[in-house]
N, C-alpha and C positions, 0 to 999 in steps of 0.2 A: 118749410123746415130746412135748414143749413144742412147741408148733403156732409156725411164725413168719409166717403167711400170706406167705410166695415163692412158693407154687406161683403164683398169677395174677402174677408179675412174669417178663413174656418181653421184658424190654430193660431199660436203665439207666434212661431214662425214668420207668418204671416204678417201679422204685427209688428213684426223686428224690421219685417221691408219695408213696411208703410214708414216706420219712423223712421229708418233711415234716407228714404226719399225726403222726409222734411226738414231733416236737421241737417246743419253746416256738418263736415267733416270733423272739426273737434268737438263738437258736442256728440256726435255719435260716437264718435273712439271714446270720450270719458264713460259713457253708459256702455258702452260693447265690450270694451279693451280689460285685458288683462295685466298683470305684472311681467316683466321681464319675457319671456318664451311664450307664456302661456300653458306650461304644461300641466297646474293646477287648474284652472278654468275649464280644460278639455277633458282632462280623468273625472272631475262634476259630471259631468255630460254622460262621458263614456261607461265609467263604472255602474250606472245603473243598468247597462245592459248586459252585466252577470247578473244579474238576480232574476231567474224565470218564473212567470207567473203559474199556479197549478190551477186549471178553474175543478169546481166543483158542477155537476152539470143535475137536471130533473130536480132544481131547487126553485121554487116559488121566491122570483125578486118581482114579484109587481108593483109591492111597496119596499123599497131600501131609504135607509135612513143615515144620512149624512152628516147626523148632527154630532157633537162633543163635549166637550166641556173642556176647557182650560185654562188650570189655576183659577179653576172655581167660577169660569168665565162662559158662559152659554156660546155655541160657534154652530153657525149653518152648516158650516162645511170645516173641515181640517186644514186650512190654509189662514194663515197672515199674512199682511202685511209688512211688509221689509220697512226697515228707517233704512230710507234713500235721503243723501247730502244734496240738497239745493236742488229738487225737484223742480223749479221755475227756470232753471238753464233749459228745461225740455220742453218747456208749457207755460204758459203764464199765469192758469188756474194753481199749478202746483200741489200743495198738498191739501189744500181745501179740496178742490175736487177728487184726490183718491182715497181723503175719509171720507165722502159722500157714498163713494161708492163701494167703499168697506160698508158704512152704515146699510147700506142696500142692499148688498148682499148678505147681510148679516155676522159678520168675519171681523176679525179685530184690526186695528191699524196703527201701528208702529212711527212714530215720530222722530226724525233725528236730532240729536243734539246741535246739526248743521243744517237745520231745517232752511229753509229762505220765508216760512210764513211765521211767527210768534206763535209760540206753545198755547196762548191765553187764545188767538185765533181758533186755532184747529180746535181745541176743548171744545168751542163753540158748537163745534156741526155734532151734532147726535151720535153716538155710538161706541162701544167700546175700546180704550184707547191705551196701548203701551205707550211711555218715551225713553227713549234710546240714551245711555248714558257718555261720552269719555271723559277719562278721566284726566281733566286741564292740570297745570303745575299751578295753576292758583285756586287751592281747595276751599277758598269764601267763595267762587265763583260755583265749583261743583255742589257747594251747599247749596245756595241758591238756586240752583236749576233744580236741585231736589225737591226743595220749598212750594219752589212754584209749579213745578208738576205735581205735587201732593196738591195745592189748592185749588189748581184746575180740572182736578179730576184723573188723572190719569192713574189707572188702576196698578199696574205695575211697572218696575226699573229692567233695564234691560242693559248691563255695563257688559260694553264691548270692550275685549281687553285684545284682540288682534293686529289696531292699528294705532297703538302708541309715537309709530312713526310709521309716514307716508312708505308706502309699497315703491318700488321701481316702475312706474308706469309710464315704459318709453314713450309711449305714444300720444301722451299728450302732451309730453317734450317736442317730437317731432309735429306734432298739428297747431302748436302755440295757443294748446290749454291755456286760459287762463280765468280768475277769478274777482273782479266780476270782466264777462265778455269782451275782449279788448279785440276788432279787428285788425290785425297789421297790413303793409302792402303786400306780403304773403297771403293773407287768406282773406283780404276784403271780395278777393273776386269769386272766391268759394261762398263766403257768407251771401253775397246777393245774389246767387244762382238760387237759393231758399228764401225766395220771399216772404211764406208764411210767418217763420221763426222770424227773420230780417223783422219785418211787421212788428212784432211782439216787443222784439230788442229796444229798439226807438220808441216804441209807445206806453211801454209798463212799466212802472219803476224799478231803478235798477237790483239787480240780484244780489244778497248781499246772505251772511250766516246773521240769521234778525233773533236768535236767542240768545243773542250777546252782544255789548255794545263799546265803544270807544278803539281801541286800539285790539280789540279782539275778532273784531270783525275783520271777516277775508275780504282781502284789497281797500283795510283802510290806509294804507303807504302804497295804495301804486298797485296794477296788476300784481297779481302773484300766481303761482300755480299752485295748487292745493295741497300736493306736497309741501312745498314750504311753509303754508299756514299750520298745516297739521304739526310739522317738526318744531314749529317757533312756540305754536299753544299747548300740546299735548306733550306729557311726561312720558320718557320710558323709561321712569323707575316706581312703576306703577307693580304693587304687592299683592299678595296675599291679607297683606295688612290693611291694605284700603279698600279690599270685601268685607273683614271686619266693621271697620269706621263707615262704610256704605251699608251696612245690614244694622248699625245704630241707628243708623240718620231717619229710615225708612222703613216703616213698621207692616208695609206693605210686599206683597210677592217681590221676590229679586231673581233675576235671573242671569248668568251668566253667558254671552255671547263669544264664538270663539275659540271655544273645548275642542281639542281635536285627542286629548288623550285621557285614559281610562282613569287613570292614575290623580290626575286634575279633577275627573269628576269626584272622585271620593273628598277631594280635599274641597270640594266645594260642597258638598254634603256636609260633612264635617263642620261646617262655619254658618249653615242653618238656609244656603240659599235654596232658591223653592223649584227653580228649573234651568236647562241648559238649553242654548240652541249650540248646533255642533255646528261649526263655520269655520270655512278659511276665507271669508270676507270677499265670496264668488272671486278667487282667484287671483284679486286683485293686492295682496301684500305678498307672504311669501310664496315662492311659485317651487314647484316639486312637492305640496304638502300630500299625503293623503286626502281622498275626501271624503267627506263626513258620511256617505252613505256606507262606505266601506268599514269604517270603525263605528256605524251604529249600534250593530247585534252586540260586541264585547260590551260597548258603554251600557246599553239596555239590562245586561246582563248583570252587571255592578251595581249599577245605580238605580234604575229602572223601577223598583221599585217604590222606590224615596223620593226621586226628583222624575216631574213632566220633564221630557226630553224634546224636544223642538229641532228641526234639521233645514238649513238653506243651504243652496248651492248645486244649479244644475238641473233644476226640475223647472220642464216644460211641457210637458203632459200629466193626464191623468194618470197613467200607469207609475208615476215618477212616483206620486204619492201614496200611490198605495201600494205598492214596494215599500215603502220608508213606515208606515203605521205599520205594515203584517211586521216589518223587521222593529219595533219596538218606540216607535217615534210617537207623540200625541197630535204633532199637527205639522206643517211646514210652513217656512217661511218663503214666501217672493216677494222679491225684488224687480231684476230686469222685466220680466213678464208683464207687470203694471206698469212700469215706467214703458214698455214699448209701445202699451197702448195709450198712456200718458202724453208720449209725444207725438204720436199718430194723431189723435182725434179730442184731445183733452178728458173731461170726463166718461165720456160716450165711448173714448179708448180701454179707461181704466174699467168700464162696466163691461165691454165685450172681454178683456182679459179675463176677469174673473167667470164671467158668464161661459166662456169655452172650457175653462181647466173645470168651474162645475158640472158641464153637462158631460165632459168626458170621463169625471171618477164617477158620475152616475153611472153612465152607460157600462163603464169597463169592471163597476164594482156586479152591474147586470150579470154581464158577461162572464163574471169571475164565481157565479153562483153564490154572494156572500149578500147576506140583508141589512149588515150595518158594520159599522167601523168595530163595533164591541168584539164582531167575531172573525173580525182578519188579525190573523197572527201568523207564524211561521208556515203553518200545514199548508198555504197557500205559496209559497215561494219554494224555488229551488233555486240552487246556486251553482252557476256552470263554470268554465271557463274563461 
């Protein structure tokens, strides 16, 4: 059996180190790095450590039950998967292998519009499947990606409306990000210190955005960095109006990615979409945002009702999660977390990610005296400092 040294990785953490020992220094910073300072990536983090758990104690958890439902969608556990851009920079398996291991765990799995595998591919592997929307300046093109995740199956839309244009993301200016992998004499001698990745580069077809073709795909004119792909394909005079004309197209759940104010959720009520994930795009556009755990409770309290509410950004334990259901959430989303184990060990990585974050809301949902997601809510949290 191909050894993937996981056995010593007992949290995500842990995972972050592993991948980072495998990947060249710009592939790390694109998956680690933040926008500009950093100060939205870190309040992710940090903010969840005001919310104190309350446990309840002399409550029979012998059996706790993990399961949900969302958007009418049977789920193991409260967690999704993220649409991560060009998963195959990190792996070569890319996103075949972390729907494999959504499908495994039983957990949904989120497709990006920048996928590097064909939407018709991933449909392939078994299991319940979001795909991630943006919204391009050529609207025959966003029809067609409509179309065809309607005929592959993908149960629901997911329009990200956070990164109409690329974020400030010095650092992979400074480490000579580019799109597909270009070594310069800058970092050829970084890139062959990782041989593993090295390996991959040279033997697997090259990385490319493969749910679009001709002049839309990134670095068909030459390296580019992803910023620039993003600002030359993606509109920002992206409306209100094109959740309408997106909730014609698609007769299926839609859901808004992105939300970070109260105010926005009703107008997305209002126009009949069916859930929100609250995001500032882990950090990575605008920096000094709020983050989404912090303005959970008010959104839950507005909308809450009406729309499944969905939360990324910042959760890397079990307690992250169940913090975000007691405070009004239906599920979370991750990203880095699979992708650390993604570049760590390929799918073997993505199965121990998911396999840690579930044995820890097991254990801490134990600990918390609560038998199932139905009955964490507020009584369980305090809010400190």
């Amino acid at each position: 059996m191909l050894k993937t040294g996981l056995s010593d990785c007992y949290n995500i953490a842990d995972l972050r180190k592993r991948a980072r020992r495998r990947l060249p220094k710009a592939m790390f910073g694109y998956l680690d790095g933040f926008a500009e300072d950093g100060v939205s990536g870190r309040r992710n983090r940090n903010s969840f450590d005001r919310f104190q758990l309350v446990p309840r104690v002399l409550v029979d958890v012998a059996d706790v039950d993990l399961s949900t439902s969302i958007l009418g969608q049977h789920s193991e556990a409260p967690i999704i998967c993220a649409p991560v851009a060009l998963p195959r920079l990190f792996h070569h398996q890319g996103e075949i292998a972390s729907a494999q291991a959504a499908n495994d765990a039983g957990i949904i799995f989120t497709l990006s519009t920048l996928a590097s595998i064909p939407m018709e591919a991933v449909a392939s592997v078994p299991g319940p499947k979001w795909f991630q929307l943006y919204m391009y300046r050529d609207k025959g093109l966003v029809k067609e990606l409509v179309d065809r995740a309607k005929a592959s199956g993908y149960l629901a839309l997911c329009l990200t409306v956070d990164a109409f244009i690329g974020g400030n993301r010095e650092q992979d200016l400074r480490n000579g990000f580019s799109v597909p992998p270009h070594p310069s004499m800058r970092t050829i001698l970084e890139t062959a210190l990782h041989p593993a990745w090295c390996w991959d580069y040279l033997t697997k077809p090259k990385v490319t955005t493969a749910n679009v073709s001709g002049d839309r795909i990134a670095g068909s004119e030459g390296k580019t960095t992803l910023l620039e792909y993003v600002t030359k394909q993606l509109t920002p005079s992206v409306t209100w109006k094109d959740v309408e004309w997106l909730r014609e197209q698609f007769d299926g759940p839609l859901l808004i990615k992105g939300v970070l104010c109260a105010d926005d959720a009703e107008q997305a009520r209002n126009l009949g979409v069916n859930g929100l994930v609250l995001s500032n795009h882990g950090g990575r556009q605008l920096d000094h945002t709020v983050a989404p755990i912090d303005v959970l409770p008010e959104i839950a309290r507005r909308v809450g009702d009406d729309l499944e509410i969905v939360i990324d950004g910042g959760i890397r334990r079990g307690t992250d999660v169940i913090k975000a259901i007691a405070l009004g959430a239906k599920a979370c989303m991750i990203g880095r977390p699979y992708i650390y184990g993604l570049s760590a060990a390929g799918q073997a990585g993505v199965k121990k990610s998911l396999d840690l974050l579930r044995a820890e809301i097991l254990r801490d949902m134990q600990l918390l005296g609560c038998r199932s997601l139905a009955e964490l809510n507020g009584k369980f949290i305090r809010i400190g400092e």
